[in-house]
Every structure is written in C-alpha cells, then in structure tokens.
C-alpha positions as CSV (number, residue, x, y, z in Angstrom):
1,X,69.7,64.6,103.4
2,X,68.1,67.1,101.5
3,X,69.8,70.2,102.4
4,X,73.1,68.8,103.5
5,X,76.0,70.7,100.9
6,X,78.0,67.8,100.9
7,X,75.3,65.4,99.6
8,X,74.4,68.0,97.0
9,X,78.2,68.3,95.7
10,X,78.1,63.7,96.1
11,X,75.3,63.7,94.1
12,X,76.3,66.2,91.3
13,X,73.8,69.0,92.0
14,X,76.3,71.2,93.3
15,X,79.9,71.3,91.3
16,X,83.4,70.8,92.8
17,X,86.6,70.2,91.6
18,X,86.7,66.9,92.3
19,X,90.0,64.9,92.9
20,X,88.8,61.2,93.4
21,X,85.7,59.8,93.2
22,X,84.2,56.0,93.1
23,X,80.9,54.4,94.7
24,X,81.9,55.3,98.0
25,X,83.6,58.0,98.6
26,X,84.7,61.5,96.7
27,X,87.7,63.9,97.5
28,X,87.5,67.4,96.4
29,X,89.3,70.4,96.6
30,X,88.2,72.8,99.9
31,X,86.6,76.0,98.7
32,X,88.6,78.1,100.8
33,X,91.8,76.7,101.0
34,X,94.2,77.4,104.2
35,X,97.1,75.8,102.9
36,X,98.4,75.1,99.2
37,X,96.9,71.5,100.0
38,X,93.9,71.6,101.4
39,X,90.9,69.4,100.1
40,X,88.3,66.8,101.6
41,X,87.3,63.5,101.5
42,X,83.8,62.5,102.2
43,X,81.4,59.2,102.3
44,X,79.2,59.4,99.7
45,X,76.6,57.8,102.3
46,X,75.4,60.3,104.0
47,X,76.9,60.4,108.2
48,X,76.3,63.5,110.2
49,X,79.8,63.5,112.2
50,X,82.4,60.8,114.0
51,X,80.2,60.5,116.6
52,X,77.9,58.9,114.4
53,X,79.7,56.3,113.0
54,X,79.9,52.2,114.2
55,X,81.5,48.9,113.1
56,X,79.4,49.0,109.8
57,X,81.3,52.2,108.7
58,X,84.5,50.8,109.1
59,X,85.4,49.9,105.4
60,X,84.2,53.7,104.3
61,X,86.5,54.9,106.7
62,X,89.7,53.1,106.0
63,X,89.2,53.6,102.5
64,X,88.9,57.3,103.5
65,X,92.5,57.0,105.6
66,X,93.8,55.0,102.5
67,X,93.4,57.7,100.1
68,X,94.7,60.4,102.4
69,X,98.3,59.8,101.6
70,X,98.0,58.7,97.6
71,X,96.1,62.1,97.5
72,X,98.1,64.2,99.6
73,X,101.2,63.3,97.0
74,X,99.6,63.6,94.4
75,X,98.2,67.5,94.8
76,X,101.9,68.5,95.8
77,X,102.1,67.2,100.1
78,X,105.6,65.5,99.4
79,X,106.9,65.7,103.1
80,X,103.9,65.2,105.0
81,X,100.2,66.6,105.7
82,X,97.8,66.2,108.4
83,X,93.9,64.8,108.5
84,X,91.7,67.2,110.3
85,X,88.3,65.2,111.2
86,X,86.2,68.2,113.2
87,X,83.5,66.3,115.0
88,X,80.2,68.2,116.7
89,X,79.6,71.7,118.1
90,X,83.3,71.8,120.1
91,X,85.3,70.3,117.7
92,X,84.4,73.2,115.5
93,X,82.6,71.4,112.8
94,X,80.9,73.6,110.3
95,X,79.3,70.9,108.0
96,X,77.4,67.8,109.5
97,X,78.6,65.2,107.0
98,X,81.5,63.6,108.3
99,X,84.6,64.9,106.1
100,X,88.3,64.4,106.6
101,X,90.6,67.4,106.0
102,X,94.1,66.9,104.5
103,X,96.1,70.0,104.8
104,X,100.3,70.6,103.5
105,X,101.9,72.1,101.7
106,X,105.7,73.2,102.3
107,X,106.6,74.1,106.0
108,X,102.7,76.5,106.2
109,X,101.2,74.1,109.1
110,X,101.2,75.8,112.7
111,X,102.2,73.6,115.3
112,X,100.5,71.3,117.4
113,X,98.0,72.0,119.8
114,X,99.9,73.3,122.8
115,X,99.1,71.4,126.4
116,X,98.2,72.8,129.2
C-alpha cells in the first residue's frame, strides 16, 4: 500500500527503532509510548485489520503471538504484559495494517475492561 505508515517503516523508507525483524514480520518500538513497554509487531505483508485475515494468515499470526512473550522479556515486561490487537472503526484502530500492541512494564496497566 502506498501510503500505509506501516508499509513505509516494513520497507525501510520510514525509520524505527526496530526490535525484531525477519522476512515476515518486524517489531518496533511505539512512537508514543503509554507504558515503559510498549512496541508493535507487524506482518510485513501488508493486511488492513483482523477482520481481514483467513486460514492463509495463520502462520504470520502465530509467529506474531510467539514473539510477544520472548520480546516482552527482553525490553524489561518480567511479570507480564498484554497484546492490544485494535481492529476497525470501534475497536479504535488508528492505523489499517494489522499490528499487535504489547504493553508492561511494572504494575502501570489499568485494569480490565469493566462489565456491564
């Protein structure tokens, strides 16, 4: 997508401070942080959102979950994080290419969503 942020910072035209990168995917830190911990993981193959995604994704997307946790440890989430995925218009999602947010950091999440 040509004018898609995320595909710019995948290919290299826009810089990040990357964390993990191979042919599929790349982790990088968010550029405005809510939590000490606070980066993304992205498919390098361009998907607009969760809604978009089928069976042929699935490898992509476990690689994505698999990372989360070697990741999260490694920038500093030693007792636990959570995986943000904001999908369309009501799940608040700012950038349409699917991303995965892992947030931590010592005791700075809120709490869950409260039910009603």
């Amino acid at each position: 997508m040509d004018n898609c942020i995320f595909c710019g910072i995948a290919d290299g035209k826009i810089p990040s401070r990357k964390l993990y990168e191979d042919d599929e995917v790349l982790a990088f830190h968010d550029i405005r942080p809510i939590a000490p911990v606070h980066f993304l993981i992205i498919p390098k193959l361009h998907v607009a959102s969760l809604y978009d995604c089928n069976h042929s994704h699935q490898p992509v997307l476990g690689k994505i979950m698999a990372l989360s946790g070697q990741l999260a440890r490694e920038q500093g989430a030693q007792d636990g994080f959570r995986c943000i995925i904001n999908t369309g218009r009501v799940g608040r999602q700012e950038v349409y290419h699917l991303h995965v947010h892992i947030i931590g950091g010592p005791d700075v999440l809120p709490g869950m969503l409260v039910r009603k």
